[in-house]
NUPADO-348196 format. One record per residue (C-alpha): chain; x, y, z; residue in three letters; residue number from 0. Coordinates in nm, 4 decimals. Last residue first. Layout:
REM NUPADO-348196
<node chain="A" xx="X" yy="Y" zz="Z" res="ala" n="NUM"/>
...
This chain:
REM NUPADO-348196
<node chain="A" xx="-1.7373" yy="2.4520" zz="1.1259" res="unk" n="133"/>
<node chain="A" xx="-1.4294" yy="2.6357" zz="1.0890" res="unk" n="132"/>
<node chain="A" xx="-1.0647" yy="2.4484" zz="1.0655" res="unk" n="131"/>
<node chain="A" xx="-0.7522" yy="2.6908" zz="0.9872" res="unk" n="130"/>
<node chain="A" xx="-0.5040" yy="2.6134" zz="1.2702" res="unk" n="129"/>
<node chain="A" xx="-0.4895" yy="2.2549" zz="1.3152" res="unk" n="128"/>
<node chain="A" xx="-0.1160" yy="2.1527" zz="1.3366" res="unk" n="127"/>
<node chain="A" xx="-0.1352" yy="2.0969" zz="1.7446" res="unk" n="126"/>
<node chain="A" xx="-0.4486" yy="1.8435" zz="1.6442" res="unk" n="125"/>
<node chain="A" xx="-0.2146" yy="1.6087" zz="1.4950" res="unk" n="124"/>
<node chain="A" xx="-0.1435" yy="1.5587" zz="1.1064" res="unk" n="123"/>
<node chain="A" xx="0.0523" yy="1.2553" zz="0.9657" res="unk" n="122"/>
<node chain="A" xx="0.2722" yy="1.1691" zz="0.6826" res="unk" n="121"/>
<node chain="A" xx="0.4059" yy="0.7991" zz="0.6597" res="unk" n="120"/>
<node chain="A" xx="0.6557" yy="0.6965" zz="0.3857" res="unk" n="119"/>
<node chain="A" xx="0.6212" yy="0.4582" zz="0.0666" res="unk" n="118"/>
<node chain="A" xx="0.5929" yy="0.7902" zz="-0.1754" res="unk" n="117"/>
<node chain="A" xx="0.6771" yy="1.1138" zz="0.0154" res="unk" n="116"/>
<node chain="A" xx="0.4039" yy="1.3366" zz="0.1027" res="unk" n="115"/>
<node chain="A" xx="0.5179" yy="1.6848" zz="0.2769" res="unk" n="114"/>
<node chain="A" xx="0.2704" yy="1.9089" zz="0.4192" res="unk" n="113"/>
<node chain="A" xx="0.2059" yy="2.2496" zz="0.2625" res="unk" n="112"/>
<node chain="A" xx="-0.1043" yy="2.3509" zz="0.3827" res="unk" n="111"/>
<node chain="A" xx="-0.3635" yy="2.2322" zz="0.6737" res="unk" n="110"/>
<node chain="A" xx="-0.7310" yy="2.2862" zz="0.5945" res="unk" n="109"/>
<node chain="A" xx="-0.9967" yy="2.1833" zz="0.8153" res="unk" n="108"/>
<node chain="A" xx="-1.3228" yy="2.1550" zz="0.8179" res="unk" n="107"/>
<node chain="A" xx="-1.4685" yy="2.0696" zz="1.2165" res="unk" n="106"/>
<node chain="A" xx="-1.8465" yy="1.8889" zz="1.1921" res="unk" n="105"/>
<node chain="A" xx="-1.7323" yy="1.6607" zz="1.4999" res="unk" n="104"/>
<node chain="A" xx="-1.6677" yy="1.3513" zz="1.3301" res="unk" n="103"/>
<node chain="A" xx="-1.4026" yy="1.5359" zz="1.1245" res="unk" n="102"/>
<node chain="A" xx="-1.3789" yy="1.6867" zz="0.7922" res="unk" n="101"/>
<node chain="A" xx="-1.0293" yy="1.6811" zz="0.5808" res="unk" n="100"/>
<node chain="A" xx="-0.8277" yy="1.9041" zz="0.3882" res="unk" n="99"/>
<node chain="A" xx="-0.5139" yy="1.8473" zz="0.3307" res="unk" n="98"/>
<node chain="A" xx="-0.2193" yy="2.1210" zz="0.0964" res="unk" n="97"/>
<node chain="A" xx="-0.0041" yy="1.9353" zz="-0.0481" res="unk" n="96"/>
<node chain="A" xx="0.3906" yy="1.9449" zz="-0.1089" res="unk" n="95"/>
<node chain="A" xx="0.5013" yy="1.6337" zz="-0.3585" res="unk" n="94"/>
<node chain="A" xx="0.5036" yy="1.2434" zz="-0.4054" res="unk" n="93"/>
<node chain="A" xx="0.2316" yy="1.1425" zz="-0.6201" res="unk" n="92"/>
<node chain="A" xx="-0.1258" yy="1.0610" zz="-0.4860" res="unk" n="91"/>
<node chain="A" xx="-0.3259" yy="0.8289" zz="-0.6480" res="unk" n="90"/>
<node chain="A" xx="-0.3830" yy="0.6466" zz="-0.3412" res="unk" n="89"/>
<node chain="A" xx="-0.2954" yy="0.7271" zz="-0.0273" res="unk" n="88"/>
<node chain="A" xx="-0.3410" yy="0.4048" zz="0.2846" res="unk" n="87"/>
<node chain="A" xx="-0.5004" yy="0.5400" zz="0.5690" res="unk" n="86"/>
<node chain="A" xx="-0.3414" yy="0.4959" zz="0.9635" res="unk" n="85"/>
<node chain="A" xx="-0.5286" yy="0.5050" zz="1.2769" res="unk" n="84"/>
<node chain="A" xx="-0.4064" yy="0.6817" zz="1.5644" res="unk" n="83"/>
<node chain="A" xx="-0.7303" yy="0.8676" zz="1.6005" res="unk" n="82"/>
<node chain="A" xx="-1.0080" yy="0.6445" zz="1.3831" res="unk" n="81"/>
<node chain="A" xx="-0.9917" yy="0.7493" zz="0.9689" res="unk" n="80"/>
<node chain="A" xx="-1.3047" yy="0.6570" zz="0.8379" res="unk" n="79"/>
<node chain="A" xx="-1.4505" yy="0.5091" zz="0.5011" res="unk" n="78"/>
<node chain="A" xx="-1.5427" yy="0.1862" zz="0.6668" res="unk" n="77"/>
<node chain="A" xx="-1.2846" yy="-0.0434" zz="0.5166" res="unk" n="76"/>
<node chain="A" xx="-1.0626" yy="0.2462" zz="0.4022" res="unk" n="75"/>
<node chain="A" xx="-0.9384" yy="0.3474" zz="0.0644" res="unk" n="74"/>
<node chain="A" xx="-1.3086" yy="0.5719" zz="0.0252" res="unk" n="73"/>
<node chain="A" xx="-1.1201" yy="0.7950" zz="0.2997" res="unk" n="72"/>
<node chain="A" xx="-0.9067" yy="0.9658" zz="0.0217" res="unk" n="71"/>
<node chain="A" xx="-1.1596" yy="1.1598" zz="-0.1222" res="unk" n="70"/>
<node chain="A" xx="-1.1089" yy="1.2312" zz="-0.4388" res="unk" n="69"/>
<node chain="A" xx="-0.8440" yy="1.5528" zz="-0.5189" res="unk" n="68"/>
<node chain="A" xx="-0.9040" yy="1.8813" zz="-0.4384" res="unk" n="67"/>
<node chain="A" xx="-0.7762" yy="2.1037" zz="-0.7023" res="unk" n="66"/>
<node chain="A" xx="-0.7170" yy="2.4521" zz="-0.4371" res="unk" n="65"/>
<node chain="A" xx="-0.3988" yy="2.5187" zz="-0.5688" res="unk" n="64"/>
<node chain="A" xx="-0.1583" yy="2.6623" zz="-0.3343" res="unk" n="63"/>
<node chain="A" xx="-0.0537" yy="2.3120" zz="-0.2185" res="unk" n="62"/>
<node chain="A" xx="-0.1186" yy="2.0956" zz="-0.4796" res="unk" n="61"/>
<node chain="A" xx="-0.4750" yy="1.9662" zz="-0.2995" res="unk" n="60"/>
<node chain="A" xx="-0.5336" yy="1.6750" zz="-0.1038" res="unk" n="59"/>
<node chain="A" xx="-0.8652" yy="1.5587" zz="0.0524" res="unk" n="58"/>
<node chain="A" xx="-0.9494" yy="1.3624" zz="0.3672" res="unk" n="57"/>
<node chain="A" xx="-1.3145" yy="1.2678" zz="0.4588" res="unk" n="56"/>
<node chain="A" xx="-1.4542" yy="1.1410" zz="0.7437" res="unk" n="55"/>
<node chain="A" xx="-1.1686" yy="1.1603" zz="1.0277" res="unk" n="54"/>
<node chain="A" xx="-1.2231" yy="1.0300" zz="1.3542" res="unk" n="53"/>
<node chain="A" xx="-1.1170" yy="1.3181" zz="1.6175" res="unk" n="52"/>
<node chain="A" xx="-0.8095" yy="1.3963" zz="1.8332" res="unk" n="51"/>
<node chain="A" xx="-0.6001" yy="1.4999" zz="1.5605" res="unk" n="50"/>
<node chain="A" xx="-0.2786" yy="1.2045" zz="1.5194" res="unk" n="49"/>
<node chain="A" xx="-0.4098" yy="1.0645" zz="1.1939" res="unk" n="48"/>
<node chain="A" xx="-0.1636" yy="0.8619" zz="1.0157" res="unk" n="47"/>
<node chain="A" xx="-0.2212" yy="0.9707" zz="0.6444" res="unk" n="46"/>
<node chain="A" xx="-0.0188" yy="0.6522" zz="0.4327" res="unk" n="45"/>
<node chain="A" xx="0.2289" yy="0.5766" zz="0.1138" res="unk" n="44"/>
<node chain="A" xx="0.2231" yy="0.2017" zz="0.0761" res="unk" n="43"/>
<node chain="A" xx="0.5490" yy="0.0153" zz="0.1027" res="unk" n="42"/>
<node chain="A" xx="0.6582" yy="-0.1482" zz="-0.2195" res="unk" n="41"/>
<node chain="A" xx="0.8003" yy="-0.4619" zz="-0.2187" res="unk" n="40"/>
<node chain="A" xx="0.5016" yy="-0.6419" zz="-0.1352" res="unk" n="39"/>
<node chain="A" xx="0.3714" yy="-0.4099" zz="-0.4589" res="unk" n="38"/>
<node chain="A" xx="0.2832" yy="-0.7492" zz="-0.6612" res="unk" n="37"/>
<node chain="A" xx="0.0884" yy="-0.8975" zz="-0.3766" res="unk" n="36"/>
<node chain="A" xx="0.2302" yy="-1.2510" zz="-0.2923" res="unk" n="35"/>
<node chain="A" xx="0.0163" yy="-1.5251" zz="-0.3314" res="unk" n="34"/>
<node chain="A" xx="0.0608" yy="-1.6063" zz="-0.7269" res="unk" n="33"/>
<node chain="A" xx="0.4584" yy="-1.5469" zz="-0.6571" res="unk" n="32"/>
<node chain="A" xx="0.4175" yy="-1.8707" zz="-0.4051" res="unk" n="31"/>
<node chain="A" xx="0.2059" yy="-2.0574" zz="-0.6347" res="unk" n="30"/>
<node chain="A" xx="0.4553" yy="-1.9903" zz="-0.9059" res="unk" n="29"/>
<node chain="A" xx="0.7544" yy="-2.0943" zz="-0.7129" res="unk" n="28"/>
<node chain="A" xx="0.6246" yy="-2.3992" zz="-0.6116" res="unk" n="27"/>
<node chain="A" xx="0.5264" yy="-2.5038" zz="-0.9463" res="unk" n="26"/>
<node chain="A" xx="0.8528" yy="-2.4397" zz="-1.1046" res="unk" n="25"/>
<node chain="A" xx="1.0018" yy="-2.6646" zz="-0.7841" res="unk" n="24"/>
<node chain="A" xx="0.8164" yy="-2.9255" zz="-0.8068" res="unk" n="23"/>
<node chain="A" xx="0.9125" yy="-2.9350" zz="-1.2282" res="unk" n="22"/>
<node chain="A" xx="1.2626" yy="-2.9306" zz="-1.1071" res="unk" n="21"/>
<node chain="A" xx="1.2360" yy="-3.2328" zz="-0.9297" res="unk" n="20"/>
<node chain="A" xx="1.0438" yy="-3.3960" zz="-1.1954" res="unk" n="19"/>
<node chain="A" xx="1.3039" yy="-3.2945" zz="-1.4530" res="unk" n="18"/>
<node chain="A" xx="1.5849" yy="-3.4361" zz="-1.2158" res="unk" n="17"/>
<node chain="A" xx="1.3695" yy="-3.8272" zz="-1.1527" res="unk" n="16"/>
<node chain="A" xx="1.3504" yy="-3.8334" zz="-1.5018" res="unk" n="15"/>
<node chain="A" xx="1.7255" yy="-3.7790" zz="-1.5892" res="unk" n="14"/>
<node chain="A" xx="1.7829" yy="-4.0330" zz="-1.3396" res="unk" n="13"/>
<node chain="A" xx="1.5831" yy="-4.2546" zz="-1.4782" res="unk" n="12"/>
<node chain="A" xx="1.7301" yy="-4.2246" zz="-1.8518" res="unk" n="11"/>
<node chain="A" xx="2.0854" yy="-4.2218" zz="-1.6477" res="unk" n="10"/>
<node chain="A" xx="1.9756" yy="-4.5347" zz="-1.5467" res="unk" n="9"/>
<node chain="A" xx="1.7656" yy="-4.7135" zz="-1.8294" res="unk" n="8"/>
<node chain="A" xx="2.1017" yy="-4.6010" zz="-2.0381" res="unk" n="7"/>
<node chain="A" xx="2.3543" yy="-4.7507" zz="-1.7854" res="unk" n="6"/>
<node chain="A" xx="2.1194" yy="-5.0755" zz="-1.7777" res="unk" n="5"/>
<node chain="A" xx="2.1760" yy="-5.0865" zz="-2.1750" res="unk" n="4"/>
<node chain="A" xx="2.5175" yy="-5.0471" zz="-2.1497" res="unk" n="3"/>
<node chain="A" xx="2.5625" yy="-5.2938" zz="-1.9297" res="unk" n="2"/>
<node chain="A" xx="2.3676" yy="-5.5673" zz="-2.1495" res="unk" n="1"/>
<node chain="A" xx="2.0436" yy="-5.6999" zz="-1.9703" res="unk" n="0"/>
């Protein structure tokens, strides 16, 4: 075989052997983007209950408005917020809101103008309940 023609076989090879590599590595990187949820980067925006109770239903409201919103306890596996447990918020832009939620003990309560901040953690404890009836 002439040199030139073994060059040519080579660099063809070599070429071949490059595209392949890169090729791995296309695929790689799409089945690792495939796995990875597209708000990863994103941090939820979530209720941590701190009352003393499991929550069954958690509303929001503009504060001042009275517009309940859905209830927010539908996000969770079994639609219950355990003390110390923490809800994901959907729907929810960031703003001042009044909460309303209803307990496992019967207790309605209403606490106004708490602060929800996208990708951050709001939370109510039992020292913030003043307007709950039954």
């Amino acid at each position: 075989m002439a040199p030139t023609r073994a060059r040519a076989l080579a660099l063809d090879a070599e070429l071949f052997w490059e595209q392949r590599t890169m090729a791995k590595a296309a695929i790689l990187m799409a089945f690792v983007l495939a796995f990875v949820p597209a708000a990863a980067s994103a941090k939820d925006t979530r209720f941590w209950n701190l009352t003393a109770n499991t929550i069954t239903s958690l509303q929001l409201s503009p504060s001042g408005k009275n517009e309940w919103g859905r209830n927010q306890t539908e996000n969770d596996r079994d639609h219950t917020v355990d003390h110390d447990e923490r809800l994901t918020i959907t729907d929810t832009a960031a703003g001042t809101y009044d909460v309303k939620f209803i307990d496992s003990r019967g207790r309605t309560c209403v606490v106004p103008n708490i602060q929800v901040k996208s990708g951050a953690i709001f939370s109510i404890e039992e020292k913030d309940l003043r307007d709950c009836a039954r």
